[in-house]
C-alpha positions in Angstrom: -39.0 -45.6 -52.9 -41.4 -48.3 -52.0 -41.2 -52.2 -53.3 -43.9 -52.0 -55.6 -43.4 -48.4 -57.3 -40.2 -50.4 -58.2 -41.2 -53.1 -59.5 -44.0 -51.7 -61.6 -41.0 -49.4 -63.1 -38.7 -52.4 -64.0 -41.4 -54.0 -65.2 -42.6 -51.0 -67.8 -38.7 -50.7 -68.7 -38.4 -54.7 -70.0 -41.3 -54.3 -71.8 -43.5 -57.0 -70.4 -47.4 -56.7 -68.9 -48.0 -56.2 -65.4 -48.4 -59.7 -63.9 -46.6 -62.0 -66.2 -43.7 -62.2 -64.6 -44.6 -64.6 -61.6 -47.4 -67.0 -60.1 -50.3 -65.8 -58.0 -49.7 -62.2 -59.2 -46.4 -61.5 -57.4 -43.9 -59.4 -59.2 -40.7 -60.9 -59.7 -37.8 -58.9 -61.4 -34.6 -60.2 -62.5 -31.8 -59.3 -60.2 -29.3 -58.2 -62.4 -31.4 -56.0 -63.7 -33.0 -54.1 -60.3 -29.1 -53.5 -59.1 -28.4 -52.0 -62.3 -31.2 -49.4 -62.6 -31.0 -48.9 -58.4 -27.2 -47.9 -59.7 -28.2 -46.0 -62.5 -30.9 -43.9 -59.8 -28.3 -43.5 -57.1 -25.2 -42.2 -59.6 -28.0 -39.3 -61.2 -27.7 -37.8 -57.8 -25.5 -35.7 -55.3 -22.4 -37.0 -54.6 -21.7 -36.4 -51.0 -18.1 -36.9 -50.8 -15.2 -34.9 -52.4 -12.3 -35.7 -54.2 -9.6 -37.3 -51.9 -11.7 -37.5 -48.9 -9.3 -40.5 -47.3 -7.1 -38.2 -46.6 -9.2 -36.3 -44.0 -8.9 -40.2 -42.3 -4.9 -40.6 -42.3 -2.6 -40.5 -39.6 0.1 -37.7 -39.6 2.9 -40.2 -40.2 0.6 -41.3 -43.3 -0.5 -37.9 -44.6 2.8 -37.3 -45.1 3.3 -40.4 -47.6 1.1 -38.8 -50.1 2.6 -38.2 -53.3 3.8 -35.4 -54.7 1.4 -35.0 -57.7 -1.7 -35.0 -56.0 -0.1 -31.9 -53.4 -2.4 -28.9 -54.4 0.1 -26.9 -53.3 4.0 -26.9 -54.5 5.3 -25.2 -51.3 4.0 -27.5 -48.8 7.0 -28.9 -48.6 10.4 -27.4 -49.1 13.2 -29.9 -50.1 15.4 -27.1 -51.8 15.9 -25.4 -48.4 19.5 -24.4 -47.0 18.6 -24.5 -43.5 21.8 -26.6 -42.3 21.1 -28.8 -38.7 21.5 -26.4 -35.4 24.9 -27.7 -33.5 24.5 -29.2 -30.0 26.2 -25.9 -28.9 23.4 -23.4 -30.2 20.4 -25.6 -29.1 21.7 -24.9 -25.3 22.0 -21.4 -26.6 18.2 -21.5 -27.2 17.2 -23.0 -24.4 19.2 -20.7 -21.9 17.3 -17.9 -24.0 14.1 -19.3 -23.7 14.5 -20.4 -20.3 15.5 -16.8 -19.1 12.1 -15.4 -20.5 10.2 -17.7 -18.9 11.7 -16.6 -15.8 11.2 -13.5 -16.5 7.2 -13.8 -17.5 6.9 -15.8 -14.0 8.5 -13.0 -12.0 6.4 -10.3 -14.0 3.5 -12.7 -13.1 4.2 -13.1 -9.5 4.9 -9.9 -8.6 2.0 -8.9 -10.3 0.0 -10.7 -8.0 1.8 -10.2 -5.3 0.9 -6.3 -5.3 -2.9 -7.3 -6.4 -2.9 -9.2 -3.5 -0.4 -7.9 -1.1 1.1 -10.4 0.1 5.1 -10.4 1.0 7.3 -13.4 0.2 11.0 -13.0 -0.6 10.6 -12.1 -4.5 9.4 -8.6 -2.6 12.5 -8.6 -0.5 14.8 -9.1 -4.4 12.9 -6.8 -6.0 12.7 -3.7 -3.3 15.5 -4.5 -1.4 18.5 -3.5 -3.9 17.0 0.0 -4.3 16.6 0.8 -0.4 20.3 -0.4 -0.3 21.4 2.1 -2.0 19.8 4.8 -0.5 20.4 3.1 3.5 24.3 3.7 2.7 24.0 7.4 3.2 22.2 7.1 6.3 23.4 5.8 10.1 21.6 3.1 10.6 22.0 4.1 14.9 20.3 7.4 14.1 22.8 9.5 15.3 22.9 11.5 11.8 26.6 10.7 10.7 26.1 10.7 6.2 29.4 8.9 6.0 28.2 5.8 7.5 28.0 2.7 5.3 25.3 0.1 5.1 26.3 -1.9 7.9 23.8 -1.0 10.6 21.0 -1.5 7.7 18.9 -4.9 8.3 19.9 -7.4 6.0 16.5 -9.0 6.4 16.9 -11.1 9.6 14.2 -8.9 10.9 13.5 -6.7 14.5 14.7 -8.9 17.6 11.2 -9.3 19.6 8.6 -8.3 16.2 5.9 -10.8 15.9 7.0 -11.9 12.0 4.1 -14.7 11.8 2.0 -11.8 10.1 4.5 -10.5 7.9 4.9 -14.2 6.0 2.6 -15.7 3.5 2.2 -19.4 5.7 0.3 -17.2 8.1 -2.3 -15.6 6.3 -4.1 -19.2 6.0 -6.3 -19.7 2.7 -5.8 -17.3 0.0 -9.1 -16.5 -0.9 -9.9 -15.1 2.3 -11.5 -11.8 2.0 -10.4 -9.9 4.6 -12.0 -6.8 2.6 -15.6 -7.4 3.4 -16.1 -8.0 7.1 -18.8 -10.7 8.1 -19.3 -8.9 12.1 -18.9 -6.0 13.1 -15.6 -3.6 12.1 -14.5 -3.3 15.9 -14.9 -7.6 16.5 -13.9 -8.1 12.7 -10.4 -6.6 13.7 -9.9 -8.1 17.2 -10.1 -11.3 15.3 -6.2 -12.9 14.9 -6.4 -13.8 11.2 -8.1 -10.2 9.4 -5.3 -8.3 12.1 -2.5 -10.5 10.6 -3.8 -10.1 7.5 -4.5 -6.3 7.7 -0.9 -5.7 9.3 0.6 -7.6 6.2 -1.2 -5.6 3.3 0.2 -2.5 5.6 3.6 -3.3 5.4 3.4 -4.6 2.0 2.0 -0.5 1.1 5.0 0.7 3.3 7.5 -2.1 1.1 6.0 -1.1 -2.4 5.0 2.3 -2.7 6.7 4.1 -5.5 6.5 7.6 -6.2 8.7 9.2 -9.3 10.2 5.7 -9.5 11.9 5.2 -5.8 10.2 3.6 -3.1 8.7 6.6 -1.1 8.2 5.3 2.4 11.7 3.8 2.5 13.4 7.0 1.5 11.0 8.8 4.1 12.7 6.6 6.9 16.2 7.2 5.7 15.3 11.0 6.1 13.6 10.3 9.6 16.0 8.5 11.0 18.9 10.8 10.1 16.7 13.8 11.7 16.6 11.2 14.9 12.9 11.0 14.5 10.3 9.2 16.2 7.7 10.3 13.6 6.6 8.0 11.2 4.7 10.6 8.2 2.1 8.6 6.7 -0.1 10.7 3.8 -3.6 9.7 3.4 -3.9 10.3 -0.2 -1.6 7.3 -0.6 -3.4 4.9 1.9 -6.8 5.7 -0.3 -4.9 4.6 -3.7 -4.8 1.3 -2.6 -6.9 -2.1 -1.5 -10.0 0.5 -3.2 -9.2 2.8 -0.3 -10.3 -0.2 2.2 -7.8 0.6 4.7 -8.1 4.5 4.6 -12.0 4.7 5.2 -11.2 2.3 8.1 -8.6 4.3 9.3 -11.3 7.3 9.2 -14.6 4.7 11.2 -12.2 3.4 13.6 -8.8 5.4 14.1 -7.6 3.6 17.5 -7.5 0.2 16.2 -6.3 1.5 13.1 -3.1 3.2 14.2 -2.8 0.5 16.5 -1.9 -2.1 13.4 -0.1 0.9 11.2 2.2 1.3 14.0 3.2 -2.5 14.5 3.7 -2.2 10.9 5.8 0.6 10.9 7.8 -0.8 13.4 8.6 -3.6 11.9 9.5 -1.7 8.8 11.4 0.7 9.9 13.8 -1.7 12.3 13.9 -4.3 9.7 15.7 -1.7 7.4 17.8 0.1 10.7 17.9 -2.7 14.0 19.8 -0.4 15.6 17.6 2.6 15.3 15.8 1.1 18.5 18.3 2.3 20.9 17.5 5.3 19.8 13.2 4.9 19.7 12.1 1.9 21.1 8.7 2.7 19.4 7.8 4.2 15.7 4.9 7.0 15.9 2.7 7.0 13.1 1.6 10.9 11.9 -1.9 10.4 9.4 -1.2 13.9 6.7 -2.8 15.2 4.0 -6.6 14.0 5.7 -8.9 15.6 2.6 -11.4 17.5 4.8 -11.0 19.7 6.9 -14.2 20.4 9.6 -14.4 24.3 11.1 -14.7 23.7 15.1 -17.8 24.9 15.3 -19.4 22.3 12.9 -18.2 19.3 15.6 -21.6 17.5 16.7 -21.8 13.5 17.6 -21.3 12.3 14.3 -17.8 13.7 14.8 -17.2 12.0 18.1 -14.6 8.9 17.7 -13.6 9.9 14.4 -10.4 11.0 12.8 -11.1 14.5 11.8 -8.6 17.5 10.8 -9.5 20.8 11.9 -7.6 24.4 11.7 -7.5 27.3 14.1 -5.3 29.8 15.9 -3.3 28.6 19.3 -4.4 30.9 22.0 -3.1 28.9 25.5 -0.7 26.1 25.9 -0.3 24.6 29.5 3.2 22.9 30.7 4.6 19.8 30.3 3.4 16.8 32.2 4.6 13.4 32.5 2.3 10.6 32.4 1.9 7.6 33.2 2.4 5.1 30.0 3.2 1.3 31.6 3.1 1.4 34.8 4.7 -1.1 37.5 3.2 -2.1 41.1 4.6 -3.4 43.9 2.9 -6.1 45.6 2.6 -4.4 49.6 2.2 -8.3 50.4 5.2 -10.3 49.1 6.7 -7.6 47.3 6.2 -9.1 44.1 6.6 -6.3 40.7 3.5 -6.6 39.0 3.9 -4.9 35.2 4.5 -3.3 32.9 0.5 -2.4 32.5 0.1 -0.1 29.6 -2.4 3.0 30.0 -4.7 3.2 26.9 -7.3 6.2 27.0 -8.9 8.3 30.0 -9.3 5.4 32.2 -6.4 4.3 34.4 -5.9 0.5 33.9 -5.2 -1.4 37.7 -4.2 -4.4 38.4 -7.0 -6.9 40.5 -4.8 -9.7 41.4 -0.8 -10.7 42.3 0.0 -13.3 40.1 2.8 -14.5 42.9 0.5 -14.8 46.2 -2.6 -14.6 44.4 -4.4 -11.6 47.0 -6.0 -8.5 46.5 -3.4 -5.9 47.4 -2.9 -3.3 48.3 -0.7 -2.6 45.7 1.6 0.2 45.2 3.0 2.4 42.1 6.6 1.7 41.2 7.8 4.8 40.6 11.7 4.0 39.5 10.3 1.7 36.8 7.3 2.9 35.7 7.1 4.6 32.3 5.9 8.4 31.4 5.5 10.2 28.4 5.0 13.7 27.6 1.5 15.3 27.9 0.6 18.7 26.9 -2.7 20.5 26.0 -3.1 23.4 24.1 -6.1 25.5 23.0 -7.2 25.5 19.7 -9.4 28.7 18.8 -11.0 29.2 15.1 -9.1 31.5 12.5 -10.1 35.5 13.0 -10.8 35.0 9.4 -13.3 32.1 9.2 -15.5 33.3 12.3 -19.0 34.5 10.4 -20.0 38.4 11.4 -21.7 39.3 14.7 -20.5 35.3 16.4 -18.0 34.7 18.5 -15.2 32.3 17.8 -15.3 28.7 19.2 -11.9 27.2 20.9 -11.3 23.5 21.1 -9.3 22.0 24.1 -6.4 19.7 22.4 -4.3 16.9 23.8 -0.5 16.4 22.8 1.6 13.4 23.9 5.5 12.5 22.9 7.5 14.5 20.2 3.9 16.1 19.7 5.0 18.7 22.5 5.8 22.4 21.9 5.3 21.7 18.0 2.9 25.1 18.4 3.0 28.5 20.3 0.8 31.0 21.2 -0.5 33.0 17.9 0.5 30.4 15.5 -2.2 28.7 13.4 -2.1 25.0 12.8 -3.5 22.4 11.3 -4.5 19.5 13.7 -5.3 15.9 12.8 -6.4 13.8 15.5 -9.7 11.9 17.3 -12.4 14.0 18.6 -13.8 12.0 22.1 -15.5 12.8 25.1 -14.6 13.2 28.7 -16.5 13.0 32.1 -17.0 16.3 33.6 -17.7 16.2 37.3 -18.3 20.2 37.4 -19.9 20.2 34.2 -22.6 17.7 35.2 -23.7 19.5 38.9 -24.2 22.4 36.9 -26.6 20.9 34.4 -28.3 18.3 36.4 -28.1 15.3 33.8 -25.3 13.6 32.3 -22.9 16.1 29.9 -19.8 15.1 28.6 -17.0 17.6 27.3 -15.6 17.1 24.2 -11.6 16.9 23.9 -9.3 15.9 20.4 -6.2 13.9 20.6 -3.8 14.8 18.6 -2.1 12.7 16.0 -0.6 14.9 14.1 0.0 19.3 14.5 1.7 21.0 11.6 2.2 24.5 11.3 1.2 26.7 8.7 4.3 28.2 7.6 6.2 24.2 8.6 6.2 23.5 4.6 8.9 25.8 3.9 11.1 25.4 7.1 10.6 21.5 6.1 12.1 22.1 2.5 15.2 20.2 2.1 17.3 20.4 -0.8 18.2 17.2 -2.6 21.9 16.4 -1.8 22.7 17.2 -6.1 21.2 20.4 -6.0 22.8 21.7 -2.6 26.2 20.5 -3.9 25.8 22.6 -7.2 24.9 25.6 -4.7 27.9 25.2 -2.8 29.7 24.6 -6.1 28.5 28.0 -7.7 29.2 29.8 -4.1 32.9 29.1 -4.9 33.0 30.7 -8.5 34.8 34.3 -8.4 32.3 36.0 -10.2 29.1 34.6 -8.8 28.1 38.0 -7.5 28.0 39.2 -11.0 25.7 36.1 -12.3 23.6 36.9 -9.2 23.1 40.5 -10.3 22.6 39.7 -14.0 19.4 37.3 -13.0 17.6 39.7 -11.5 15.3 41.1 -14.1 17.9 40.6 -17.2 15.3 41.7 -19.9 16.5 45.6 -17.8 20.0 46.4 -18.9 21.9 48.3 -16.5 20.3 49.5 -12.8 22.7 47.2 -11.2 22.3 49.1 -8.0 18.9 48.6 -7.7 19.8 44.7 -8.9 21.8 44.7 -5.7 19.6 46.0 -3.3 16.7 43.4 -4.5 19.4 40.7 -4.0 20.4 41.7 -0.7 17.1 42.2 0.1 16.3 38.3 -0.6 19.6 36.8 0.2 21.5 39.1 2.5 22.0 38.8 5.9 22.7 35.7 8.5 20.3 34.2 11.1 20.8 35.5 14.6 19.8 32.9 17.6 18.7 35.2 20.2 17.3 32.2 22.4 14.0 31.0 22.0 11.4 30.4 19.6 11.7 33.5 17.9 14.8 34.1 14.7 16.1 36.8 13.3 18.2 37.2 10.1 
């Protein structure tokens, strides 16, 4: 309120004329007075603070001086409890107790992360190692398919003499934020790079290491299995590979399929002679079989798009060709200072040579070493579409396919197959003259042939189930239960019971010597 409204009030309230109160016609006002009625004004309006508002401004220490009597509440604090002192001995109780669920949250945490990010450290090693121990001791760790074999020839983590391990530990993989999922080149320079192929080995063997399926790790119990079969196959399903990294790796796996199984197979090797060192004298290298591709192309719907691809196609054998060796790291002799140049390993149509000695530094000639060069198996078989799927009034379409390795005589004549592999082109001398321009002919290399009817000759009974067969087979009257479960809603007719029975489980096989069985 302004100086003059209040003085013209304090003059009306004491009852004297405006202007008598001082010289020159300045109003003066007694003091006394003024601070009473500015007292009176100010208590006539809102009180902005509560009751006990200094004790919003204590310290806890102080707050907790207050007296009982002005505590709204009677419970806030309890001096009629019976809660005795905790001994020395049940405090270190506690703390054990809470410092074994920390433990446990940070584990839960790390690993996690760990299969978020796929990276392999030794909490992977304590936390999937115990269960592959316990299936490793029914398997020979030197592949030569003795059960009763303990866990001795199993790795104990020391790892394959001769494996590159830098990109199977975290220290390698540099930052952790590197996102190896979104390549900033092309795919083909992105993984001839030495940090995304490090990387993309390690999330690979981390999907080999922690891949569960109905609670056991699958991939480990699929090399106990392969390596008591004395297997060089490695069966990898595709399905699996897309469930993981947002199917990163398997659509990679599908653009470029050579560089692809390149890093699968250093994985698998690594894997699988961590878990068996010795299974090396028997293969010194791990295949790696792609299953369970999702579409399958009819032959006569290959065109360029196809070409370089991993594609899975089905048809009828119709010709197989022998067995050839060839050539897979081959050795020369320097004619010059006799000098072994090698191994040089053969990768695709083209045969790799060697331009230089590395002893006397000329030219050549040079000259294969036979005795120590390597071969492998190579077959070729062709593939002609099902009698079935051909469309009315066309002729079927054949397909000329490659085998290599344990790949060979997986397939006669008149079987149909299922072929997974990469469609590619070859040079055609022949083929050319007769067009006048440039044609290449069109070949698929096989990664992977299963038969039709190879699911139920690849049935294997669990070990429980076969041991309750054999169990039952014992029992006197087994022929009776046999008889009694065939149709048992029919009473009586046990001859005809019989005959169905026999008719299912009679008879032996008979090797007669070849590909063919009889029973």
């Amino acid at each position: 309120m302004p100086p003059r409204h209040k003085r013209r009030r304090d003059e009306e309230s004491s009852g004297l004329p405006q202007g008598e109160a001082g010289d020159g016609g300045d109003d003066v006002v007694d003091r006394d007075d003024y601070d009473s009625s500015v007292r009176d004004e100010e208590e006539s309006g809102e009180d902005l603070f509560g009751e006990n508002y200094e004790r919003d401004y204590l310290q806890p220490d102080e707050e907790s001086e207050v007296p009982q009597d002005e505590v709204e509440d009677d419970d806030w604090i309890d001096d009629n409890s019976d809660v005795s002192v905790i001994s020395e001995t049940g405090k270190l109780a506690v703390d054990a107790l809470l410092d074994r669920r920390n433990e446990m949250e940070r584990r839960l945490r790390e690993e996690k992360r760990q299969l978020e990010e796929g990276v392999f450290s030794d909490l992977d090693d304590d936390s999937f190692g115990s269960a592959g121990d316990d299936d490793g001791g029914e398997s020979d760790g030197s592949g030569d398919g003795d059960d009763e074999s303990g866990d001795g020839d199993r790795g104990s983590g020391a790892g394959a003499p001769g494996e590159d391990d830098g990109a199977y530990v975290r220290g390698d993989l540099g930052p952790m934020d590197f996102d190896w999922r979104n390549p900033q080149c092309d795919l083909v320079e992105w993984l001839s790079q030495e940090l995304p192929r490090h990387v993309v080995k390690n999330r690979i063997y981390n999907f080999y290491l922690n891949y569960v399926e109905n609670g056991v790790c699958y991939y480990e119990q699929k090399v106990n299995l392969m390596t008591r079969e004395n297997e060089q196959s490695f069966q990898l399903s595709y399905s699996h590979l897309s469930r993981v990294y947002d199917s990163v790796l398997a659509l990679w796996l599908v653009d470029l399929p050579d560089v692809m199984i390149e890093l699968l197979e250093d994985a698998a090797n690594y894997f699988v002679f961590k878990l068996f060192p010795h299974y090396r004298k028997v293969h010194k290298h791990i295949l790696v079989r792609i299953c369970d591709l999702p579409l399958c192309d009819p032959i006569r719907d290959f065109r360029q798009i196809h070409m370089n691809v991993l594609v899975r196609v089905e048809g009828v054998v119709i010709r197989r060709s022998p067995v050839y060796p060839q050539m897979q790291a081959v050795r020369y002799d320097c004619v010059r200072c006799s000098h072994i140049i090698g191994p040089i390993y053969q990768r695709g149509d083209k045969e790799q040579r060697v331009s230089m000695c590395p002893s006397c530094h000329s030219k050549g000639p040079f000259r294969v070493n036979m005795s120590l060069t390597e071969y492998r198996n190579h077959q070729t078989i062709v593939l002609q579409e099902s009698p079935g799927k051909v469309p009315p009034g066309r002729l079927p379409r054949s397909l000329e396919v490659v085998l290599t390795n344990d790949l060979i005589d997986r397939a006669n004549p008149g079987e149909e197959v299922d072929v997974t592999g990469i469609y590619r082109n070859n040079f055609d001398p022949l083929l050319n003259s007769r067009q006048g321009f440039p044609v290449f002919t069109t070949m698929l290399y096989a990664n992977n042939v299963v038969r039709r009817d190879a699911e139920v000759e690849s049935f294997r009974l669990p070990d429980d189930e076969r041991a309750r067969i054999m169990e039952l087979a014992k029992h006197p009257g087994i022929k009776k239960k046999l008889i009694r479960s065939i149709a048992p809603s029919i009473h009586g007719r046990e001859d005809i019971k019989l005959g169905l029975l026999l008719g299912m489980l009679g008879g032996v096989p008979k090797d007669v010597g070849g590909d063919q069985s009889h029973r």
